[in-house]
N, C-alpha and C positions, 0 to 999 in steps of 0.2 A: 649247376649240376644237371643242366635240363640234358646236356648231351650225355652224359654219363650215363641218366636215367633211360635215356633212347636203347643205349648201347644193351645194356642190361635187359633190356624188354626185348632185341634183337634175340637176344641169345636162347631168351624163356619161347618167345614164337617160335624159333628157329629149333630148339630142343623139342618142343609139340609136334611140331609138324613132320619135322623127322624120325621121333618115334612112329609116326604110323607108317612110314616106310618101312615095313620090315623085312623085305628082299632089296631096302639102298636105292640110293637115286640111279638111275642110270647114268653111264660114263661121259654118254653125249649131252645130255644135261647140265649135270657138274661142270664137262669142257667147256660149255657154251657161256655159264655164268662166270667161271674164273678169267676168261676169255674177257668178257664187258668190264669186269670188274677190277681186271688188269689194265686194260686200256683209260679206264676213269682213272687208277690211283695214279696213273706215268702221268694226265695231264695234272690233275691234280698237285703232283710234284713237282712239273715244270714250269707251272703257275707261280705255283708259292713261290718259288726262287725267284723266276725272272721280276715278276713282282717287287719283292724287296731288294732285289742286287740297287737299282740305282738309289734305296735310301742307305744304303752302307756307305761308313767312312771310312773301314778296311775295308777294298774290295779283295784282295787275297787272301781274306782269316779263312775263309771257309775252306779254301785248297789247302793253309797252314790246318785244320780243323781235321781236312777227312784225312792227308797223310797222317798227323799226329794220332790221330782218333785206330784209324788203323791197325797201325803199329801199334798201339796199347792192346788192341780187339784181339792183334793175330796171335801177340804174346802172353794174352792171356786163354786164347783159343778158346774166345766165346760162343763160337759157334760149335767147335768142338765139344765142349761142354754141357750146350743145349743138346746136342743129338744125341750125348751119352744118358741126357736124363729120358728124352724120349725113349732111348732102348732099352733103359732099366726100368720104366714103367709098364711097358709092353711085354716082360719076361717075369714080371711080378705082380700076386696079387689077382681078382680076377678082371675078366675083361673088363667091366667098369671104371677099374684103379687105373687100365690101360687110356681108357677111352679120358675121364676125367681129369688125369694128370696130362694128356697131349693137351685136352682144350685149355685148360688153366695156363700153361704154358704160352700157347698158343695165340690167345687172347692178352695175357697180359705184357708178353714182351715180346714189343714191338715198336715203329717209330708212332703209329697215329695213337697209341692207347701211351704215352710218354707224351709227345709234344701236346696233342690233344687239348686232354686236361690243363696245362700251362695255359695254351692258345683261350682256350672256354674262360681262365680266372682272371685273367688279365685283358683281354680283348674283346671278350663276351661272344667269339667268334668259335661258334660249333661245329664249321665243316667239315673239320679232322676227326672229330666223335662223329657225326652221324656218317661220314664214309665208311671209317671200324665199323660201326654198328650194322652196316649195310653189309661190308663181307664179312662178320662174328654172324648173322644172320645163315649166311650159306653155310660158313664151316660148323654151324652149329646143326644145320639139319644135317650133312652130310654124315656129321661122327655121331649125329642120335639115331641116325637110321642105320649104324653098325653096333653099338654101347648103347642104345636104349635111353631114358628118359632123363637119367641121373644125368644126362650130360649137363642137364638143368641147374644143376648145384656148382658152374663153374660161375654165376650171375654174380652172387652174393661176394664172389672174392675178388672177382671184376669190380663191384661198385667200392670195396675196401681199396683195392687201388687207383681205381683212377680218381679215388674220391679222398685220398691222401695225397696223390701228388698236385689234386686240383686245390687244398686246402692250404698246403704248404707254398703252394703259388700266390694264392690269394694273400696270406699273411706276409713273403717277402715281396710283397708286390709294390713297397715301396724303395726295398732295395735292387729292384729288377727295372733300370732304365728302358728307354723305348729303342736308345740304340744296339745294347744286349738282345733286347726278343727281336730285333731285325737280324741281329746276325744268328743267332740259333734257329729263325725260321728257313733261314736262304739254309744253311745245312739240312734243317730236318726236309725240305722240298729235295735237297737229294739223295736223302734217305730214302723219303717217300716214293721216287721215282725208280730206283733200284729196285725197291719192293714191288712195282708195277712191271719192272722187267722183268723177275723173277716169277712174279703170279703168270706171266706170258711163254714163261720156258723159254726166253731168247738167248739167257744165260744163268750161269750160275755162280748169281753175287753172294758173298756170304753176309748178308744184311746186319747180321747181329755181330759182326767183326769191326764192323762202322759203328755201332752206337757210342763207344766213345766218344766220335768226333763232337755230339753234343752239349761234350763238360767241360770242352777246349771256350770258348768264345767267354761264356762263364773266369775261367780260371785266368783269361788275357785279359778281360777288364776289373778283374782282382788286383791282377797286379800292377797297371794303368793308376788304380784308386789309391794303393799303396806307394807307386813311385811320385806319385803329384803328393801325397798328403807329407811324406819324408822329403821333397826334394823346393 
């Protein structure tokens, strides 16, 4: 939990410090940081994958992973779905509910606050939590120096998630081979790097259209364990 707890402490700094911003960071500021922090998360993604591509023994599950993964996202139009919740909490409520309900959002879906927690319970490996925590940091000052302090209360529901997905990792951690979390890390590395291109404005991926692709590798050695135990 040490990353989770990082992340969480990001967000209460991050909510401090922004509150005393009360006329907002400046725009050149903000560019500057999303700018660095964009360029760390692409290598950081490009890492992860090239990294584990050679311990894979599908090396095409992952191309089978993000088409499949896709196709699920676009037909369920999850990113559609996410920007309808941002613009009904921005038309509802006051600006707090506004500001509160993006960060919550915000923070908790995504690929490094998802794979993260997995990677922490199983690998003891916190890079993915303390990178989040490092950009929950910025976006937390950013939306506390327009929403004010409260943006502090999105901590608590952060540690409830990634401290659920980190515990339910830990407990199937014996049903979680080492060649499943290779192939779920080479996809969440290009999860992870999409999201670097995106924090970069070079395009626009719809990142939350892809996270399916991560229940893909999951659901193929499901039925891998099913066809060997029947055949």
């Amino acid at each position: 939990m040490i990353g989770t707890l990082f992340n969480v402490t990001m967000i209460i700094i991050g909510s401090s410090v922004g509150a005393l911003f009360k006329r907002g960071i400046p725009n050149s500021a903000h560019h500057a940081l999303m700018t660095a922090m964009g360029l760390a998360v692409m290598m950081l993604g490009i890492n992860t994958s090239i990294q584990k591509m050679p311990q894979s023994h599908y090396p095409v599950l992952f191309i089978a992973s993000m088409a499949l993964g896709v196709l699920i996202g676009s037909g369920l139009d999850l990113d559609g779905r996410f920007n309808h919740l941002l613009s009904s909490a921005s038309k509802s409520g006051s600006n707090l509910s506004e500001g509160l309900s993006t960060a919550i959002l915000l923070f908790c879906i995504g690929t490094l606050s998802i794979v993260g927690p997995m990677e922490a319970a199983l690998k003891q490996d916190y890079t993915f939590l303390f990178t989040n925590g490092t950009l929950d940091l910025i976006t937390s000052m950013v939306l506390a120096s327009t929403f004010g302090i409260g943006i502090m209360l999105a901590a608590p529901v952060l540690l409830c998630w990634q401290g659920g997905i980190y515990l339910i990792a830990l407990l199937l951690r014996g049903a979680i081979s080492s060649a499943l979390l290779t192939e779920i890390s080479i996809v969440g590395g290009v999860l992870i790097f999409a999201s670097g291109v995106n924090l970069l404005g070079l395009a626009k991926i719809k990142t939350l259209n892809l996270l399916p692709a991560l229940a893909i590798p999951p659901l193929f050695f499901g039925v891998l364990a099913l066809w060997s135990h029947f055949s």
